[in-house]
N, C-alpha and C positions, 0 to 999 in steps of 0.2 A: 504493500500500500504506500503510496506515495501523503507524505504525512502531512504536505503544505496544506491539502484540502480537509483540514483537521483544526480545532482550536481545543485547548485545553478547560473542561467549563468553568475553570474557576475565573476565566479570561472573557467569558460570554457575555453578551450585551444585546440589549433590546430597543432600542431608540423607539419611542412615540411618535408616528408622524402627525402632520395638522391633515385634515380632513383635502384641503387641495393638493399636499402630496401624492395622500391615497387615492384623489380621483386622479392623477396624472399616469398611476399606476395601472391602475384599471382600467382607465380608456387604450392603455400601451398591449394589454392584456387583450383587448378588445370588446371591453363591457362598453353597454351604452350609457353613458352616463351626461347627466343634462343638471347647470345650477338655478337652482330655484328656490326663494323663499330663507336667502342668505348658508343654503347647505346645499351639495353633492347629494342630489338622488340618482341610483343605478333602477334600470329596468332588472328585475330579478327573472318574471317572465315577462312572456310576450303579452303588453299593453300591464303589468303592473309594477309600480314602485315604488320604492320605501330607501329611505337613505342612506349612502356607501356606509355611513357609520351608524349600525342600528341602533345602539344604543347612546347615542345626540343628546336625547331629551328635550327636543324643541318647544321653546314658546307654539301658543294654540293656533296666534293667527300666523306664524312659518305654515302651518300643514294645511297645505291646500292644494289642489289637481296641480301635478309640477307639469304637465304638460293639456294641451287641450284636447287628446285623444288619446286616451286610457280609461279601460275596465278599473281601475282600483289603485288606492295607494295607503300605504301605513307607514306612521312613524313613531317612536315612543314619543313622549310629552315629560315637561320638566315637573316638579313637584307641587311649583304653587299653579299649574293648570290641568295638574291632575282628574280635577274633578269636573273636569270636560271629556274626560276619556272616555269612550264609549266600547274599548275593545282593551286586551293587554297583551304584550307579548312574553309568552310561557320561555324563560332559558336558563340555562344553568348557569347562576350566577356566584362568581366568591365575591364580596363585596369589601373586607375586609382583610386586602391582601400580604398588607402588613405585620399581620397576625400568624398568617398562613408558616406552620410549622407540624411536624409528625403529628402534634397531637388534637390538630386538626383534624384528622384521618380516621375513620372506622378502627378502632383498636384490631381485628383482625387483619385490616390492609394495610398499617402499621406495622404489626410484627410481620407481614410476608415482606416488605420493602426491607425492612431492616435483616430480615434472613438473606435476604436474594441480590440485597444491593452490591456484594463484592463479586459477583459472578460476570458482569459487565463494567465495559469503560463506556460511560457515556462522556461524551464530545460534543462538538459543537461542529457543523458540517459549513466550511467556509465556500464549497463550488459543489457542482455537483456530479463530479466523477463516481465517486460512490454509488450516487443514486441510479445511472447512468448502468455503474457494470452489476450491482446487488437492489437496487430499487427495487424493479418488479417483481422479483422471486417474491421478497416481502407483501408486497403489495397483494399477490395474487393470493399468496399464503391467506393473508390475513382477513381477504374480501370474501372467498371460500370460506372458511369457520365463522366467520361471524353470518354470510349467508347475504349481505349488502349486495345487491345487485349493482353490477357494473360490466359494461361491454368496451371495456376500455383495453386496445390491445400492448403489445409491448411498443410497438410502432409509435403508439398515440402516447402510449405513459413518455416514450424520450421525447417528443417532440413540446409535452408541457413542460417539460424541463429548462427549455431553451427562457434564457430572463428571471428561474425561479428564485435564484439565489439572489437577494438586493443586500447590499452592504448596509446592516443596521439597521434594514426593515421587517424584512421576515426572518425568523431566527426557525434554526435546526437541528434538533437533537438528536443525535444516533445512541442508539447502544448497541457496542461492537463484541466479540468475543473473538479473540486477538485480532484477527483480519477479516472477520464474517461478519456481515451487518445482519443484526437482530432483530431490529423496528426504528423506526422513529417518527419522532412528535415535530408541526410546524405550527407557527404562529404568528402575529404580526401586531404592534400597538395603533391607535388612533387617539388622543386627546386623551392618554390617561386610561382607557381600557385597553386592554388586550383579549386576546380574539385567539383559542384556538382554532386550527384549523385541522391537520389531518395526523391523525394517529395508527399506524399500521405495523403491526408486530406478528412476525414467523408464529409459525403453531407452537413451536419449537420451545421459543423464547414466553410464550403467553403464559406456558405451567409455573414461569418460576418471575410471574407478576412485573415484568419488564415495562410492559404498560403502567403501571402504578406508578413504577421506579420512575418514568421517563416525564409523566405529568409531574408527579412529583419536586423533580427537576426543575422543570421550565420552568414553575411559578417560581421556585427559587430565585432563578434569575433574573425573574417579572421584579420579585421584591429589592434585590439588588440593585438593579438599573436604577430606578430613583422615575418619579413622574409617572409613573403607574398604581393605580388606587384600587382597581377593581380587574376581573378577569370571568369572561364568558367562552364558556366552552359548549356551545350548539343549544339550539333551541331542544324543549321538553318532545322526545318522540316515545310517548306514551305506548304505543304498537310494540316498544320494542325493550320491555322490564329489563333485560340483562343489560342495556346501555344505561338504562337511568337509576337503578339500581348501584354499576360500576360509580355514576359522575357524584352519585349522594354520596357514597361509602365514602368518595376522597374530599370531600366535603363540599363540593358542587350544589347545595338544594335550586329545589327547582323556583323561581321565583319569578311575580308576575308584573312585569312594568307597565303601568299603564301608560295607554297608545290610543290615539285617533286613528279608525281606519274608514276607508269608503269604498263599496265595492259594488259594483252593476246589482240592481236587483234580481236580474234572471242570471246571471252568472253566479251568482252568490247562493242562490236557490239549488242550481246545478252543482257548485263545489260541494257544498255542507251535505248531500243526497251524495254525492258519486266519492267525493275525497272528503270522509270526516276528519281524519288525522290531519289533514293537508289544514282544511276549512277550522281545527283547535288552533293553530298553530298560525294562521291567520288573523285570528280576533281572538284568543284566547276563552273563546265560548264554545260550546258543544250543538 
C-alpha cells in the first residue's frame, strides 16, 4: 500500500463548509441546485425540494415555492417559528456532540468497541486509491447482508469516485487490517452540522463491530475539529428496525425537527397510499 493516500486519525480534520460552498459542490456533482429565499435549495427528486442543508432551520417567511414549477418542497424551520410547522423531519440526531464519548453508547456496543477496537487501524483516506482497488469488494459485501438495494456496478462505483475526495470537506474513514480494507464511514460539515453519509463494512469485519468502531470515530473527530455542534446520520427508516435500532444503540435517537412542507394534493394522496415510509419521512406524519 502506498501510505501517502493515508493520514494518521489523530491528524484528521473536518472543516465546516458555508452552505454556498456546499452548493458549488453539488452543482460540480451535478445536483440541481437553485438560490432562493436567502439559502441553497437542491431538487432531491424530480419537481421536489428542500435545502442543500437540511437541517438550516429557516425563518417561516424563507420557505416558500423556490421555484414556480414544483410538486413540493420542505424545509426545517428555526425554533421561534416552530409553531408554524405543519410537518417534521424524522432523523437521527446527536445534538450534543461535545459530550459524545463511550459512555454515550449502548453499554453492550460499548464493551464490543472497546473489545474489537485493537483488531483495526482506522485512518483517514487522503485520495482514493484504496477505494478505487478494495472499495467495491466492501461495498458489494456490505449492500448484500444488509439487503439495501443497489444496481450500482463496479464500473459506476469508480466512476463516482472521480472529485470524491475534497481537501477538508468530506472526511474518510477506513478501517484497514494490515493492507485489506475492512469498511469505511464518509461524511461532510455545513454550518456547524455534520452529515453522515455512507457507511459500508465487509461481512467479515461487521462480526467484530467495525461499524460501531468506525462511527464511533468520526464523531471523535467531528468533536475535535472545533465548529461542529450537532451530527445527523440519515433520516428515521422505520421499514428497517436493525438500522434504527444500530443509530439509537450508539446514541443516535430519532428526533423530530419541525418543518414546513407543501406538497401537490393529488401527488400527496398518491405518495402517503403507494410510498408510506417515503410519505413519514416526508412530513413526519403517517
Amino acid at each position: 500500500m502506498n501510505f501517502q493516500q493515508i493520514r494518521d486519525l489523530s491528524e484528521a480534520q473536518l472543516t465546516s463548509m458555508t452552505e454556498e460552498e456546499f452548493a458549488r459542490w453539488r452543482c460540480k456533482e451535478g445536483a440541481n441546485v437553485v438560490f432562493h429565499g436567502g439559502c441553497y435549495w437542491e431538487q432531491r427528486r424530480f419537481g421536489f425540494y428542500q435545502p442543500i442543508h437540511l437541517l438550516t432551520r429557516l425563518q417561516i417567511q424563507q420557505v416558500t415555492r423556490p421555484i414556480q414549477f414544483c410538486w413540493g418542497f420542505l424545509a426545517s424551520l428555526c425554533e421561534d417559528d416552530a409553531v408554524s410547522a405543519n410537518a417534521s423531519i424524522p432523523i437521527h440526531l446527536l445534538s450534543n456532540i461535545q459530550d459524545y464519548d463511550l459512555y454515550s453508547i449502548n453499554k453492550n456496543s460499548r464493551q464490543n468497541i472497546r473489545k474489537n477496537r485493537h483488531l483495526f487501524d482506522i485512518v483517514e483516506l487522503t485520495d482514493t486509491r484504496l477505494l478505487e482497488e478494495q472499495g467495491y469488494d466492501v461495498f458489494l459485501s456490505a449492500t448484500t447482508r444488509t439487503r439495501w438495494k443497489s444496481s450500482l456496478s463496479r464500473e459506476k462505483y469508480i466512476v463516482k469516485l472521480v472529485d470524491y475526495v475534497v481537501p477538508k470537506r468530506r472526511l474518510i474513514l477506513a478501517g484497514l487490517n494490515d493492507t485489506k480494507l475492512c469498511g469505511y464511514i464518509t461524511g461532510y460539515a455545513i454550518n456547524g452540522t455534520a452529515y453522515g453519509e455512507d457507511l459500508y463494512i465487509s461481512t467479515e469485519a461487521s462480526e467484530y463491530n467495525l461499524n460501531r468502531i468506525l462511527l464511533f470515530e468520526f464523531v471523535q473527530v467531528c468533536r475535535r475539529s472545533g465548529g461542529i455542534y450537532e451530527f445527523a446520520i440519515g433520516q428515521h427508516w422505520r421499514e428497517k428496525p436493525g438500522v434504527v435500532e444500530f443509530k439509537e444503540k450508539m446514541g443516535f435517537p430519532i428526533t423530530h425537527i419541525p418543518a414546513k412542507v407543501e406538497i401537490n394534493p393529488l401527488i400527496e394522496q398518491f405518495i402517503r397510499w403507494k410510498y408510506p415510509h417515503q410519505y413519514y419521512r416526508l412530513t413526519g406524519h403517517d
